[in-house]
N, C-alpha and C positions, 0 to 999 in steps of 0.2 A: 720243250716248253718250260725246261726251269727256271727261267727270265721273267714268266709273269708271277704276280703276285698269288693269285687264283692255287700255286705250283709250288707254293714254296713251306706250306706248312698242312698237317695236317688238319689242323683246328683251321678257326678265321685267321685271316690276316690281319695287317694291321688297319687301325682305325683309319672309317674314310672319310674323304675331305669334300665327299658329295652334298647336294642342298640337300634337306631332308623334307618332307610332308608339312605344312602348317596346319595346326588347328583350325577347324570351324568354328566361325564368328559364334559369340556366344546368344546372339540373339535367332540361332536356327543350333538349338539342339540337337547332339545327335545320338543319344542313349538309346535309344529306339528303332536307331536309323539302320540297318543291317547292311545295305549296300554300298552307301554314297561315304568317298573319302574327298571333303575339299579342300585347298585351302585359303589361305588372308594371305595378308603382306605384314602379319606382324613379327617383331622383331624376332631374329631366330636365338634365343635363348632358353631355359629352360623355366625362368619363372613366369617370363610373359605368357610360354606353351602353357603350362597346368593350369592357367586359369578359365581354359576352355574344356579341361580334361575330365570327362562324367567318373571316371574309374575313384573309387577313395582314397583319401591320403592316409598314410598314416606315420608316426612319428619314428625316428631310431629305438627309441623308449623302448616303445612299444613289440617292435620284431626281435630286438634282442631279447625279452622277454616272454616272447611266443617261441624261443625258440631255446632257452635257456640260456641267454647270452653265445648263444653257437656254439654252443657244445658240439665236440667232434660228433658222438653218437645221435645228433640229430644231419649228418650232413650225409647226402643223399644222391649228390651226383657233383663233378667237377667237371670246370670245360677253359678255354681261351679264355671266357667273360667272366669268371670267378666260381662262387660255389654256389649251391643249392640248399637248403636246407627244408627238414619237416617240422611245423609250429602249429601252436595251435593257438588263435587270436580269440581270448577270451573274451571281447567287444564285439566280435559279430558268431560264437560259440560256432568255431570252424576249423579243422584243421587244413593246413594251407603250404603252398612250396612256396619257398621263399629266396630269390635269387640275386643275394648279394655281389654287384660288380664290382671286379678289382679294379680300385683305383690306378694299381700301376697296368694294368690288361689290354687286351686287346679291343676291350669293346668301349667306347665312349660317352660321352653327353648325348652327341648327336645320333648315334644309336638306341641309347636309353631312349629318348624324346622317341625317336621312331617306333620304339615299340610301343611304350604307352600308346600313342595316337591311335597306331595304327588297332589293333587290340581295344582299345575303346571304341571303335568306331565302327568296327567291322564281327558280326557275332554270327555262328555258324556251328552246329554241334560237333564238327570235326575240326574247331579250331579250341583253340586253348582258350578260357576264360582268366582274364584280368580280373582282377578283386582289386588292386589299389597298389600304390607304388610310394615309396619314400625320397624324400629328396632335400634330407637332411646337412647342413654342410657340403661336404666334400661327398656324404655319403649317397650311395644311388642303388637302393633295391626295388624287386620288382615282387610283388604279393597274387601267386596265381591259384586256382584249383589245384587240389593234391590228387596227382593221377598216381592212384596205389599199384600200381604193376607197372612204370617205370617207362622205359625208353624199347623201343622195337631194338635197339641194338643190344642191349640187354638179354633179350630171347633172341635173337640170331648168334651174335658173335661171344656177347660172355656170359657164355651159360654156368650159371654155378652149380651145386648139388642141390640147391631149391627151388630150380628151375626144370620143368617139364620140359622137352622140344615142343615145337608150335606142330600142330597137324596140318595136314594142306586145308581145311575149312577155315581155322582158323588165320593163314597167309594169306588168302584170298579173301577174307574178309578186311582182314588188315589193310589191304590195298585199293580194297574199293573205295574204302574209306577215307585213307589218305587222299586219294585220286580226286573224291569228293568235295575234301578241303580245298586243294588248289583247284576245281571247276571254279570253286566260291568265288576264291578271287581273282579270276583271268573273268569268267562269264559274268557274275552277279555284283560285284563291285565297281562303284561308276567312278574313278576312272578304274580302271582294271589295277591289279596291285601283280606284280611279279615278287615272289617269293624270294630266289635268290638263293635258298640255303637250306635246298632240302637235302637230306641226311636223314640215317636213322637213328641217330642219336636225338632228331628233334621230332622226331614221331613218339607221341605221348600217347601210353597207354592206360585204360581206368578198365572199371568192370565189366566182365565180360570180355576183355581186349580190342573196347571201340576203341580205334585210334585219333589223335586229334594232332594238328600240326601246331608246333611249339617254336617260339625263340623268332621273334619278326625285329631284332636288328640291325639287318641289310634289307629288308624288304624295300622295293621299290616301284612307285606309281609308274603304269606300264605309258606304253604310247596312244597316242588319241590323234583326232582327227584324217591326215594322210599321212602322218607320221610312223614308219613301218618299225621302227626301234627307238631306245633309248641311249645315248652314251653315255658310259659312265666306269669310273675306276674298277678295273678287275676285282670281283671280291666273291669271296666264298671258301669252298674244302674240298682239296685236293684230290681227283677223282670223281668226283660230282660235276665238276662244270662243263658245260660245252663245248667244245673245241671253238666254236667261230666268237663267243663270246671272250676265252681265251685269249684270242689271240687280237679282236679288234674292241674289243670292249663295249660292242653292240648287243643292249639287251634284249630280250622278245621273248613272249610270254612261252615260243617255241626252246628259248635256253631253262625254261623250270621243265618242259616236258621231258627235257635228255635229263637232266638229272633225276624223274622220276622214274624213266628209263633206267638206270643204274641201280635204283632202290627198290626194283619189282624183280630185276637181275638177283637182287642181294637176298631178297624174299625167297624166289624161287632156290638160287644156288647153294644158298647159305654161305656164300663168301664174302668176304670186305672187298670194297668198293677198290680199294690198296690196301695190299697182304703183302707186308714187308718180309713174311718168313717166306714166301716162294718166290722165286727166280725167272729169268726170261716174263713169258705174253703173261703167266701165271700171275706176275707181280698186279698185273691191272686188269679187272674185272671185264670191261668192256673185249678188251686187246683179246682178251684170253675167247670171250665169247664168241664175237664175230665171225672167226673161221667156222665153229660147232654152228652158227646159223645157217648156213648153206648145206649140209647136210642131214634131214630130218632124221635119219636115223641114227646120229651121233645124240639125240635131244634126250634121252634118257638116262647121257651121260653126264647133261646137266642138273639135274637132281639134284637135292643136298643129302647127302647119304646119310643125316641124321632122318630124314621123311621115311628108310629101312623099305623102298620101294611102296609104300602105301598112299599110290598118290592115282588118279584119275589119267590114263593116258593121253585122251585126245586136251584134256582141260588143260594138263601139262604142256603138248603143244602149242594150243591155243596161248594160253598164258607167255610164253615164249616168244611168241610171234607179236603178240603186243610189245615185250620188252625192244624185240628188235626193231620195230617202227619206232620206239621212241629213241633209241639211241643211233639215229642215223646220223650222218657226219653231215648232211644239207638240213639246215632247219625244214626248207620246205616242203621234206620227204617226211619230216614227223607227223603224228598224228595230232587234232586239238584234243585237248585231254577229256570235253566233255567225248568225246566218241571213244577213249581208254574207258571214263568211266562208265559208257554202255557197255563195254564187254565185261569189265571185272566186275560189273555190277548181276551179270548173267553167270559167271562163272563163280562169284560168292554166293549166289541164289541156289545153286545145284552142291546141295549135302550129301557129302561122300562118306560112306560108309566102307573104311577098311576091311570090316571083320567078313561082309558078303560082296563087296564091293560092287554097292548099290547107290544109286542117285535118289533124294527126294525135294523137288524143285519147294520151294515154300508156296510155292502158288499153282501148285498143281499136283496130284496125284503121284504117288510114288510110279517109280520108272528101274528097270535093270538096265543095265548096259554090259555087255562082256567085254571081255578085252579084248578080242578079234573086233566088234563095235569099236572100239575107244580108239582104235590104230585108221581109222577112214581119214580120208584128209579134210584138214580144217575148212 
């Protein structure tokens, strides 16, 4: 598959040559609107775009100076589209992420444009909030909420010495979560929006470790009407994408489910999605799984051995058996995500206690389970 684009870097690929979303006419606001993305016929540019755009402007001036003129020890993460940075906008007394694009990068105008839009238009507590964006010159940053605990890839894969491991309450909260954001936008956005680029890297965490889905410049208006997909240029992070999308460039709201497939994998196993230091099926997350789904009693093997075996047997199953419906190789064998987020939505409800390894549902009366219990079949 190293011939698609999709295959050929770890980060995004290069910038696409897809139409992107138009703004909503300015005489039907949509600041308010939490569902509906539509668009006009006006010209696809960037200045004609922000004149419809509810999010605030604000000047180069100004973020260089929230941020110290970027000072290295305010930068906060790096990626394909450039850096990140932490500021704090003394004009609306906030501190703020601040994601200045490289000019020479991966990610574009017609990117930028897509995210603003989409991020204004669309509001949901497990998406990331926009605060305002810059579009100074040549320059093009984007001004979001500062999620102070960072990226889910962060607590999975680079854990540093000020980093706790995640418990399995806290994974499974993580995931119902995320799961939650993209229901938002396949079920509750009209038309439907395919994500495109989930990753843990763009799973945003804040307090507590509610997660919110971050970074909407491949996001894509899904299909309507009898139209069962979209086509359009392979784009995304190697290891996340679908295989049929891959390979035909057909999207469906069923290629963001395999991808979440891979990042519930990732949750659970504690492995990267592609782990360059291992060799053979090892190299790729799904490749390696696959065969361990067919035998349940292999499923304890998948465990991330940082969880030190403190995890809920049958939950760990069950959680497994989700991953494996989403990452099947027919889209029409996946599951829709709202019926992922009824299960992990039961299975974050159920608080595991390592130390007597006990269940207490939030909504009902403490409960035991033994571990002879927790081995029954799903």
């Amino acid at each position: 598959m190293g011939c698609f684009p999709c295959f050929q870097k770890k980060d995004q690929v290069a910038q696409s040559s897809e139409e992107k979303p138009k703004p909503a006419p300015s005489s039907e606001p949509k600041k308010q609107n939490s569902g509906n993305v539509k668009k006009d016929n006006s010209k696809e540019n960037s200045n004609r775009g922000s004149e419809h755009i509810a999010a605030q402007t604000f000047t180069f001036r100004e973020l260089a100076t929230a941020t110290g003129n970027f000072r290295a020890d305010c930068l906060v993460g790096e990626g394909g589209f450039g850096r990140v940075y932490k500021g704090k906008l003394e004009s609306i007394n906030q501190v703020v992420a601040i994601k200045q694009l490289d000019r020479n990068g991966l990610q574009g105008n017609r990117e930028f444009l897509v995210e603003v839009l989409m991020l204004s238009l669309l509001h949901h507590p497990n998406l990331v909030n926009l605060i305002g964006y810059c579009a100074d010159g040549d320059q093009r940053l984007l001004v979001y909420e500062y999620m102070p605990l960072g990226s889910l890839e962060d607590h999975l894969h680079d854990l540093g010495s000020d980093r706790r491991r995640l418990d399995w309450n806290t994974r499974m909260k993580i995931a119902a979560g995320a799961a939650k954001g993209l229901e938002y936008l396949h079920d509750k956005a009209n038309p439907p929006v395919i994500y495109r680029d989930l990753k843990c890297s763009n799973i945003l965490l804040g307090e507590g470790f509610h997660p919110k889905l971050s970074d909407f410049g491949l996001a894509k208006l899904g299909p309507v009407g009898d139209k069962t997909h979209v086509s359009t240029r392979v784009m995304g992070t190697y290891g996340y994408c679908a295989p049929e999308y891959a390979m035909t460039g057909q999207l469906t709201l069923k290629s963001d489910v395999y991808s979440f497939g891979v990042v519930l994998l990732e949750i659970i196993t504690g492995r990267k999605a592609i782990d360059n230091s291992r060799s053979g099926p090892e190299h790729n997350l799904v490749a390696w799984a696959r065969p361990l789904f067919k035998d349940r009693r292999k499923f304890p093997q998948m465990a991330d051995p940082m969880l030190q075996g403190q995890y809920p047997s049958r939950a760990l199953y069950q959680a497994l058996a989700v991953a494996a419906m989403c990452v099947q190789e027919q889209p029409s064998m996946r599951p829709l995500i709202a019926d992922v987020v009824t299960a992990l939505s039961y299975l974050a409800s159920q608080n595991y206690n390592p130390n007597n390894r006990t269940f207490q549902n939030s909504s009902h009366s403490p409960r035991t389970k033994r571990d002879s219990e927790n081995k029954r079949r799903i």
